[in-house]
N, C-alpha and C positions, 0 to 999 in steps of 0.2 A: 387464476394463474394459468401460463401457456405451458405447453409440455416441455418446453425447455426447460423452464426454472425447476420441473419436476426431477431431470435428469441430470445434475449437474454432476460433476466427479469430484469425488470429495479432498479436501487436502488437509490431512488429517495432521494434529499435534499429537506427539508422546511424550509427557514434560512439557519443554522447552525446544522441543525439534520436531521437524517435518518428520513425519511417518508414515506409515501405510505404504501402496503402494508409490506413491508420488515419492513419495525420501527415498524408496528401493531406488527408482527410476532414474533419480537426480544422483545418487550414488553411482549409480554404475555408468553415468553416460561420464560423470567426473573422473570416474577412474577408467575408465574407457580413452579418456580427450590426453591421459596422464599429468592431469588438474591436482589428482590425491594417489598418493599408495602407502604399501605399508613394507617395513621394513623385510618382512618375512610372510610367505602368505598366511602363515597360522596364526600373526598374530594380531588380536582383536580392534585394535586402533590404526585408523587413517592418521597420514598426517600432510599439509598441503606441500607439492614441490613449487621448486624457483617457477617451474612455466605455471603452475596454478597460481600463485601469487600475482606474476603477470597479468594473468586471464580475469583473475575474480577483480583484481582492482579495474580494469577493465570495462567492466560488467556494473561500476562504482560501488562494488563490496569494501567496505571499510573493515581492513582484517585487524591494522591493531587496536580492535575491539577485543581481538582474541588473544589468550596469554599463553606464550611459551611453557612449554613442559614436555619434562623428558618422557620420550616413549617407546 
């Protein structure tokens, strides 16, 4: 094996989602771009805005994959 393949950075699952580092990363540059926010800072749940919606289909994220719910 070369040294690369020894170093690679990992892209970690939690469940069913991106975690570790990389999901931190991917989280905050989305809510950085204001792709995601949350109604309240305190409170635990993102949810996607009108320009994230934009953006991810964009990107060909197929969102209604994903189901509405109140939060």
């Amino acid at each position: 094996m070369n040294e690369k393949s020894n170093t690679r950075k990992p892209a970690k699952m939690c469940y069913e989602h991106i975690g570790g580092k990389l999901g931190q990363l991917i989280l905050e540059n989305f809510a950085d771009k204001g792709w995601i926010a949350k109604n309240k800072p305190t409170d635990k749940n993102f949810y996607i805005t009108d320009l994230g919606q934009t953006e991810f289909v964009k990107l060909g994220i197929d969102l209604s994959q994903i189901k509405s719910e109140a939060l």
